[in-house]
N, C-alpha and C positions, 0 to 999 in steps of 0.2 A: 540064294543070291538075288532073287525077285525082291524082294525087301529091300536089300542095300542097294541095289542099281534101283531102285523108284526112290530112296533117298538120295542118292547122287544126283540124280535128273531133277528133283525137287530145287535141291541146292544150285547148281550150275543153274538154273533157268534165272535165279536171283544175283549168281554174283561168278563171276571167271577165276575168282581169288583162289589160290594156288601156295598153300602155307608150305616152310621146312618142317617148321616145329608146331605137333599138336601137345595139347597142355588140358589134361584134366583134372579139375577145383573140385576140392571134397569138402565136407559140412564145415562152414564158416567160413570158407576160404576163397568165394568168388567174387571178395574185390576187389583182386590181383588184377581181373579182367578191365577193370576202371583204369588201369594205367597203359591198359594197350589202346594204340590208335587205331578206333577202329573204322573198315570202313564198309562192312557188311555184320545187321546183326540177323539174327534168325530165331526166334521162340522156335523150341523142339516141337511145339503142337502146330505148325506151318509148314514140318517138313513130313513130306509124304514118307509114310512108314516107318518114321522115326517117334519112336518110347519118349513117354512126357516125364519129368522127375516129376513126383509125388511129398517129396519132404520137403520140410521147413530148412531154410538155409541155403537150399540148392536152385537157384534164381530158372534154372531151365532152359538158358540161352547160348548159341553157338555164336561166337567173335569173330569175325575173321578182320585182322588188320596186323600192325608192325609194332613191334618196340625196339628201342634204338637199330632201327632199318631191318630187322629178320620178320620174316613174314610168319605168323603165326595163327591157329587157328587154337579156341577156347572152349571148352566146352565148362560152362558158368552152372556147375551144378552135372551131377551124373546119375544112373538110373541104377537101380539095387536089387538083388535079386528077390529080397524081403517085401517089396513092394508087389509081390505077385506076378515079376514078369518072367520071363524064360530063360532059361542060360541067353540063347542066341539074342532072346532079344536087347539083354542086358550088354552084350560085348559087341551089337551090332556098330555102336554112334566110334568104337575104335576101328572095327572093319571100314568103318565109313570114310573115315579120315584119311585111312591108309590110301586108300580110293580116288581119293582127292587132293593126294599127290606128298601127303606127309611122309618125312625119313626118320623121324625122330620122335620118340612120346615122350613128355613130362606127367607121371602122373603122381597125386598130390593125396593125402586122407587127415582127418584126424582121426586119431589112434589111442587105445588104451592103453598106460604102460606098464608091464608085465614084468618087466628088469625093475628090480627094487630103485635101482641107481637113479631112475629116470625119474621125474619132476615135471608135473602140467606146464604146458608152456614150450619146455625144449622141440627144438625140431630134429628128427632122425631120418638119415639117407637110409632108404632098402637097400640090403647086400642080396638078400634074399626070400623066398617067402613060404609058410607051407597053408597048403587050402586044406578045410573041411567043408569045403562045396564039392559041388556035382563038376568035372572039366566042361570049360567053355567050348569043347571042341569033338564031345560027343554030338553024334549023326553021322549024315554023312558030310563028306571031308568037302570043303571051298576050294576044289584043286588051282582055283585061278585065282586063290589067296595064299596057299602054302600046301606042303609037303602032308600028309595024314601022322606022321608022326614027328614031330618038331621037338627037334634036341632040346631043354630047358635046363640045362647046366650052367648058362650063363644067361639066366630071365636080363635080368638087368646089370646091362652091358657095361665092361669094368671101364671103359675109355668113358665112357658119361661119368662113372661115378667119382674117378679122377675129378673130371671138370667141374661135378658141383661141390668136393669139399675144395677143391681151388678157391671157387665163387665163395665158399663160407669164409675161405681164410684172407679170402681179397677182400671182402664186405666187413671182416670183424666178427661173423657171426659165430656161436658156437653151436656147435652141429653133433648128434650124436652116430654113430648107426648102430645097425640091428635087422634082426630077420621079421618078417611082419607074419602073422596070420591069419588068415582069412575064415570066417564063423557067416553062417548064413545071416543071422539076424531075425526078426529085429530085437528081441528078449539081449537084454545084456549079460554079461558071461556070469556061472555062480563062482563061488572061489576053488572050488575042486577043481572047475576045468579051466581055472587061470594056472592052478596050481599044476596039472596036467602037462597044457603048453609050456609054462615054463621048463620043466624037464623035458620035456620034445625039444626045449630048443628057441621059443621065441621069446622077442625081445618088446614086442607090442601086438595088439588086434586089434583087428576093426571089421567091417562089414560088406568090403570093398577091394577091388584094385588087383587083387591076385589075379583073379579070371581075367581080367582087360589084358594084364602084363601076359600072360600065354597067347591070349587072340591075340595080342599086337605080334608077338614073336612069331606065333604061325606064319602074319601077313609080312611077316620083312620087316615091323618098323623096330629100330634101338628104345630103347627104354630104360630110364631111371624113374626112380621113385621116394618122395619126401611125404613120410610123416610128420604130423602136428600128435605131438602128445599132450592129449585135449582132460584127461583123466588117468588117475591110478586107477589101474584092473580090479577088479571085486577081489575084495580078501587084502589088497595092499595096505587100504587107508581104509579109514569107518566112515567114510562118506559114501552115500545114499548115490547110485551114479545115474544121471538123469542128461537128457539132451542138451536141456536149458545150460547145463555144466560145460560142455561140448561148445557150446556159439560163447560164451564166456568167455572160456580161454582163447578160442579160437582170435575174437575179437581184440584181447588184450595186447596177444600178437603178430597183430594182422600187421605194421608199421615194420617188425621184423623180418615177418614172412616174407611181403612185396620187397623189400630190400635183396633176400636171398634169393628171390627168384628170379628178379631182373638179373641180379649178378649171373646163374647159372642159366640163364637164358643164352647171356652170349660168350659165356665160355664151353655152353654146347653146340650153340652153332660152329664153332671155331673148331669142333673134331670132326676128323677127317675120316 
């Protein structure tokens, strides 16, 4: 807990701001953050004992400001286990937020798609997820976060997931869903173990977001989650799958993306 309360202390010394909704951007996808008004930013290497992102794409900055009047907090880039850092340290900047008075998490990835069905480009709500990491919640237990053993039968809470296909169907968008997987990284998947997950069950992977989704649940917060299917899974398509592929699509639609997240912004503020 010395970690996250020297990052609370860091952040409060700079701003009082006090978000509903914290909102984590995964590779490509943090210039959602450009449309929120902001009115504190914070580089992650300013906050005391808070993890720096290391990749390309993930700009490394926490937001705190509004869009249309909900006060939200941004985390413009996130930190990976593949990056050399620690469980905890990896699902610290969610514990953080909890902390800092957030009820609700958006969290965001681009994603490989595993369901034939699925097509670069599409965006898919998480119903579910299954890890091939380590639990974010080995040690000992944050009792002044949560319970040591945290129900995860409903990760990602059905009252959210209502309200973001709402938001797709109010915005126009098409939305798919699916179960996501989570894979340490950074090597991308070969076709045996896409072929693998598929039979387990998932519907896309990435390298991200499962672990957060349990810390967030340990700590009390709600949670949805929207993938970007950024690429076909190894073994789908004969295309060579490369980063560079990943900020491509991501970029193409990124005008969609920010549409569908403003929308699901405030039809989750709006559950109760």
């Amino acid at each position: 807990m010395d970690r996250i309360n020297r990052a609370v202390s860091a952040i409060r010394r700079r701003t009082d701001f006090v978000p509903e909704i914290a909102v984590v951007l995964g590779s490509g996808l943090g210039d959602f953050a450009d449309a929120v008004r902001a009115e504190c930013i914070l580089p992650y290497g300013e906050i005391d004992g808070f993890p720096v992102s290391t990749v390309h794409g993930h700009a490394g900055r926490l937001v705190f400001g509004t869009l249309l009047g909900i006060k939200l907090a941004v985390m413009q880039g996130r930190i990976h286990y593949y990056e050399g850092y620690t469980m905890p340290e990896v699902v610290l900047p969610v514990r953080v937020l909890r902390m800092l008075g957030a009820q609700k998490l958006l969290l965001t990835n681009a994603a490989g798609g595993i369901n034939k069905s699925f097509r670069p480009g599409d965006l898919m709500l998480i119903t579910d997820h299954i890890r091939t990491v380590p639990d974010p919640l080995i040690g000992a237990n944050l009792a002044g976060l949560g319970t040591r053993f945290p129900d995860c039968s409903s990760v990602y809470d059905p009252k959210l997931r209502l309200a973001v296909l709402a938001a797709a169907a109010e915005c126009g968008a098409a939305i798919r869903q699916g179960v996501y997987l989570q894979t340490t990284g950074p090597s991308f998947e070969t076709p045996a173990e896409i072929n693998c997950f598929r039979a387990l069950g998932a519907d896309a992977v990435g390298m991200s977001t499962a672990v957060e989704a349990v810390a967030a649940v340990h700590a009390g917060l709600r949670v949805a989650g929207i993938s970007c299917i950024s690429n076909a899974a190894a073994g789908v398509s004969d295309t060579p799958l490369t980063h560079e592929e990943v900020n491509r699509t991501t970029a193409r639609v990124k005008d969609g993306f920010i549409k569908l997240m403003t929308a699901a912004i405030a039809k989750i503020h709006a559950v109760g």
